[in-house]
C-alpha positions as CSV (number, residue, x, y, z in Angstrom):
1,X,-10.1,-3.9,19.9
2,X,-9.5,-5.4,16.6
3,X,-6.8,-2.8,15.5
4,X,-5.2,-2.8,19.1
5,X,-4.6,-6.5,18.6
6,X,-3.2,-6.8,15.4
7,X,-0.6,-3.8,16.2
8,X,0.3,-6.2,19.7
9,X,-0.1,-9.6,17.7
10,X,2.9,-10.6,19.8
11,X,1.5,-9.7,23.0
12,X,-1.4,-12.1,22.7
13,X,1.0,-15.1,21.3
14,X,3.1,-14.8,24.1
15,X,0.1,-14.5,26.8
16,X,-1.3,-17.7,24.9
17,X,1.5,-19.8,24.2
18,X,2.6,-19.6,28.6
19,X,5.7,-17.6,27.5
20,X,7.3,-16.6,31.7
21,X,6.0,-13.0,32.6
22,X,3.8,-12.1,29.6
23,X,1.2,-9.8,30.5
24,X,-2.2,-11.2,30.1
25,X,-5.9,-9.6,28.8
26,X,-8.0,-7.8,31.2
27,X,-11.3,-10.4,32.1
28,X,-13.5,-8.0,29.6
29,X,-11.1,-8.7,26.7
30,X,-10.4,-12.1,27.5
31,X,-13.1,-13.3,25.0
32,X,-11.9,-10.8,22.4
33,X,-8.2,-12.3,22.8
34,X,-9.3,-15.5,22.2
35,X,-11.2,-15.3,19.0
36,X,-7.9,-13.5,17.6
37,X,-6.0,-16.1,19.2
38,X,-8.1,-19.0,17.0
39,X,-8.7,-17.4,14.2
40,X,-5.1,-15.9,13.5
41,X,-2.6,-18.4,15.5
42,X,-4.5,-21.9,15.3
43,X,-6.1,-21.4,12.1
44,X,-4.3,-19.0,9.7
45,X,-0.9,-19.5,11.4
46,X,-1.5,-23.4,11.7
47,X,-2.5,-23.8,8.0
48,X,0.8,-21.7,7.3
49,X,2.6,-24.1,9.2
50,X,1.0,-27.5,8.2
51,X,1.6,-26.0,4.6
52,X,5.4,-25.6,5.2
53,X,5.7,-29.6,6.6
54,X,4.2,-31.0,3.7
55,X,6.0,-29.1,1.3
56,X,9.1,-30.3,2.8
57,X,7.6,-33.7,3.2
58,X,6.6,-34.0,-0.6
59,X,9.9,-32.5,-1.8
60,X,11.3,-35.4,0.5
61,X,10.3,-38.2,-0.9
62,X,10.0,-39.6,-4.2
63,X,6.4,-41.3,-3.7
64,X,3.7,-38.9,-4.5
65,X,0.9,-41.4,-2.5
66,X,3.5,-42.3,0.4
67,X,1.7,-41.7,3.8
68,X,3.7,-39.7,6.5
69,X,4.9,-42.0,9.8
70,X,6.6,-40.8,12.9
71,X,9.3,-43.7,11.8
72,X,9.9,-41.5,8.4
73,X,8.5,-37.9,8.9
74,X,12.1,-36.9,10.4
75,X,14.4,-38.3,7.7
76,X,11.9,-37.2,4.1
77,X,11.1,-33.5,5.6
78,X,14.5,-33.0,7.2
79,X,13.0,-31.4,10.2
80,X,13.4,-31.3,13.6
81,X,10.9,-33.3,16.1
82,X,10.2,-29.3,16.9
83,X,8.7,-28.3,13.7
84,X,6.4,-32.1,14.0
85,X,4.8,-30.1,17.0
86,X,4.5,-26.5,16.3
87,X,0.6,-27.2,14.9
88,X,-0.1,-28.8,18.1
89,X,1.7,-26.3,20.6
90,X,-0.2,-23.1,18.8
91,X,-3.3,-25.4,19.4
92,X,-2.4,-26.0,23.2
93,X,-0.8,-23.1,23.8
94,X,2.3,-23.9,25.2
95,X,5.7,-23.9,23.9
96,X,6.8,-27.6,25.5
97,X,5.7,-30.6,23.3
98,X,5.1,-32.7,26.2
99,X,2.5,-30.6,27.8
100,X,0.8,-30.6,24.0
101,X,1.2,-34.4,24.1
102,X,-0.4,-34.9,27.3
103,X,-3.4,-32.7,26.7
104,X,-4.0,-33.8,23.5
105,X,-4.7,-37.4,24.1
106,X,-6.2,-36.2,28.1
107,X,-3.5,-37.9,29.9
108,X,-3.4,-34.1,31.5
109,X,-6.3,-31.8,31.9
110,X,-4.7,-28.6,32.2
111,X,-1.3,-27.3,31.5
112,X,0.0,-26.7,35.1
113,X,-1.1,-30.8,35.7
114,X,0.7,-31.6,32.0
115,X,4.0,-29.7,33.0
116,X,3.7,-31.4,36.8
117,X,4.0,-34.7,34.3
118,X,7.1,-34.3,32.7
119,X,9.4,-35.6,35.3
120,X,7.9,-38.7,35.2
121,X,8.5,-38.8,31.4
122,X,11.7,-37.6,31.9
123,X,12.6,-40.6,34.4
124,X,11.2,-43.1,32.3
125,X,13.3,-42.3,29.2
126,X,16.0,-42.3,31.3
127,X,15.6,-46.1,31.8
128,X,15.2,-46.4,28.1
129,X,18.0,-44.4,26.6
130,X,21.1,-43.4,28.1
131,X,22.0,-39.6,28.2
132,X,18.7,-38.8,26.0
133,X,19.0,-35.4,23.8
134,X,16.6,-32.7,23.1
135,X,15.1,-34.6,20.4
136,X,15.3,-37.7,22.0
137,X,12.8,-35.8,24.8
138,X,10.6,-34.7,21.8
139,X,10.5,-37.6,20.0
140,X,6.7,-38.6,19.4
141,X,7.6,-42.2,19.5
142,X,9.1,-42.0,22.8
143,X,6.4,-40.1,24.0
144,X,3.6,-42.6,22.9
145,X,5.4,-45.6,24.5
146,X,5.5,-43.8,27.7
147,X,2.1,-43.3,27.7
148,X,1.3,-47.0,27.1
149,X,3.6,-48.4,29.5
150,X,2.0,-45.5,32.2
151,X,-1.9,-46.4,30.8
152,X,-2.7,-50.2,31.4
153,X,-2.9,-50.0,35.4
154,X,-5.8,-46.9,35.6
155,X,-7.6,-47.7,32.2
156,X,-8.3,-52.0,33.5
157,X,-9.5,-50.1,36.3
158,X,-11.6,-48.1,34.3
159,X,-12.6,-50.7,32.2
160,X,-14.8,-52.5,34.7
161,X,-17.7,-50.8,33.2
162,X,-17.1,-49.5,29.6
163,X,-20.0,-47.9,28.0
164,X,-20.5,-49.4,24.5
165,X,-20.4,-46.3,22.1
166,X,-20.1,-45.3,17.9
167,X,-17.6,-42.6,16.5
168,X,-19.4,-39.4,15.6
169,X,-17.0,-36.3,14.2
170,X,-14.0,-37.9,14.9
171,X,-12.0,-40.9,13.2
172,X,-10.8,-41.8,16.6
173,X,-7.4,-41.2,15.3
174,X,-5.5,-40.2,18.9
175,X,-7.1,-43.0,20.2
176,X,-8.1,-41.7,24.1
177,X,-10.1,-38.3,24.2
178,X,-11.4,-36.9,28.0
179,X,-15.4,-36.3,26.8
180,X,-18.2,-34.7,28.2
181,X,-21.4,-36.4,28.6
182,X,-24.9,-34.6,27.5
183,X,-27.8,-36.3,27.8
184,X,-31.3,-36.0,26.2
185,X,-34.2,-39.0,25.8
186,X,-32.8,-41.5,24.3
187,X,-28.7,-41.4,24.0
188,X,-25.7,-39.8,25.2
189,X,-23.7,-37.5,23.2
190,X,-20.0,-37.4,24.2
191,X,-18.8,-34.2,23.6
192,X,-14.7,-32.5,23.8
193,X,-14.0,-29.4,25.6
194,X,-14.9,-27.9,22.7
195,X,-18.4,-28.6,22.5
196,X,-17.6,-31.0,19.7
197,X,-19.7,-34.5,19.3
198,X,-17.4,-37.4,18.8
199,X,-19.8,-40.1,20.0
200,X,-23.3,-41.1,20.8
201,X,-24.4,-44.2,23.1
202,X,-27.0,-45.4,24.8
203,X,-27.5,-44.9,27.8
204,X,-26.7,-47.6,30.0
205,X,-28.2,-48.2,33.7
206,X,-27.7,-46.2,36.6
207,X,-26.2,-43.3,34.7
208,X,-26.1,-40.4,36.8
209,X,-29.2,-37.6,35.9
210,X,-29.3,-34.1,36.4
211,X,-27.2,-31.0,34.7
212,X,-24.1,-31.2,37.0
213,X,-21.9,-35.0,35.9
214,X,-20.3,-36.2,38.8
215,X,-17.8,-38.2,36.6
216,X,-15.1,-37.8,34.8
217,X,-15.1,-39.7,31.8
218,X,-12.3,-41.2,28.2
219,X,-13.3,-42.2,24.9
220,X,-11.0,-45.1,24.1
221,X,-10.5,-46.6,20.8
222,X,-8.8,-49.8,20.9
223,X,-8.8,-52.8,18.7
224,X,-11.6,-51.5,16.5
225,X,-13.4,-50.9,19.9
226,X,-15.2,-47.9,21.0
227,X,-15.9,-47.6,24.2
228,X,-16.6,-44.8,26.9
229,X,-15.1,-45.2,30.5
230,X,-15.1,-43.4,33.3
231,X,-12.2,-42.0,35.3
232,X,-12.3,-40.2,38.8
């Protein structure tokens, strides 16, 4: 299986990254294709890449300590908004920005709902720029104002009932993750999709019991704040 998938390497990136009409694995080699897909495309591949952008970002500018910004990172590396994504869309698996954007922060919780999202971004930065370009689409600081202006009604809904919580693996750095609760004795673990721990609580009254969560629930970092809310 190994050997078959390195010889078809571009098979499996197509299949992962959505390309239209790429054949996919058959269900007993799913698990097979996605440990390649991990270790070679995320991992290897993403280092390659993240390696790439800071070269061009150090040979940009003449501040050995200066700290990248979406304001700057265009004009030091020289690069298009496209090669500011291409870590995240090997990560996602998907070859459109916006649908890396939306899952990665969990406005979106699968690709198909992501890509049903980008009219409504498109729409938006309509209103905001006239006649808006490729990059203008891409642009990571378009993209987070859309998602404040479209947050504030559903999260003060949310909000009605935060659950007080501490950062644990994460620096809270995208600021709105979709968790998973798992509960033991004495605290709740918030977990990614992942299985990875980004925060512990306690565990507040009337929380649901059992194995099967009802909820749907965001970690949300605001302010210095930490707090867990629920969402459907």
């Amino acid at each position: 299986m190994g050997r078959t998938l390195y010889a078809n390497w571009h098979e499996v990136l197509s299949w992962w990254m959505a390309v239209p009409g790429a054949a996919g694995p058959e269900p007993k080699d799913l698990r097979a294709w996605q440990i390649f897909t991990s270790d070679n495309f995320e991992f290897r591949l993403g280092v390659a890449i993240g390696a790439v952008v800071a070269r061009a970002w150090s040979q940009g500018t003449d501040d050995p300590f200066d700290t990248p910004t979406i304001d700057t990172w265009k004009d030091v590396t020289g690069l298009p908004w496209y090669a500011f994504w291409a870590k995240e869309l090997l990560r996602w698996g998907t070859l459109d920005p916006f649908v890396a954007f939306a899952l990665s922060l969990g406005i979106a919780k699968s690709r198909p709902e992501a890509e049903g999202m980008r009219g409504q971004y498109l729409a938006w930065l309509e209103e905001v720029i006239e006649d808006p370009s490729g990059e203008d689409q891409i642009d990571p600081s378009k993209l987070l104002a859309w998602s404040k202006d479209r947050r504030p009604p559903e999260a003060a809904a949310a909000r009605r009932t935060p659950i007080t919580a501490d950062l644990a693996g994460t620096d809270g750095r995208a600021r709105r993750y979709a968790v998973i609760p798992v509960r033991s004795e004495r605290r709740i673990r918030w977990l990614d999709a992942s299985g990875f721990r980004l925060a512990v609580s306690a565990i507040p009254k009337d929380f649901p019991t059992g194995f099967r969560q009802p909820n749907d629930y965001d970690l949300l970092i605001e302010n210095g704040e930490v707090s867990v809310v629920r969402t459907f």
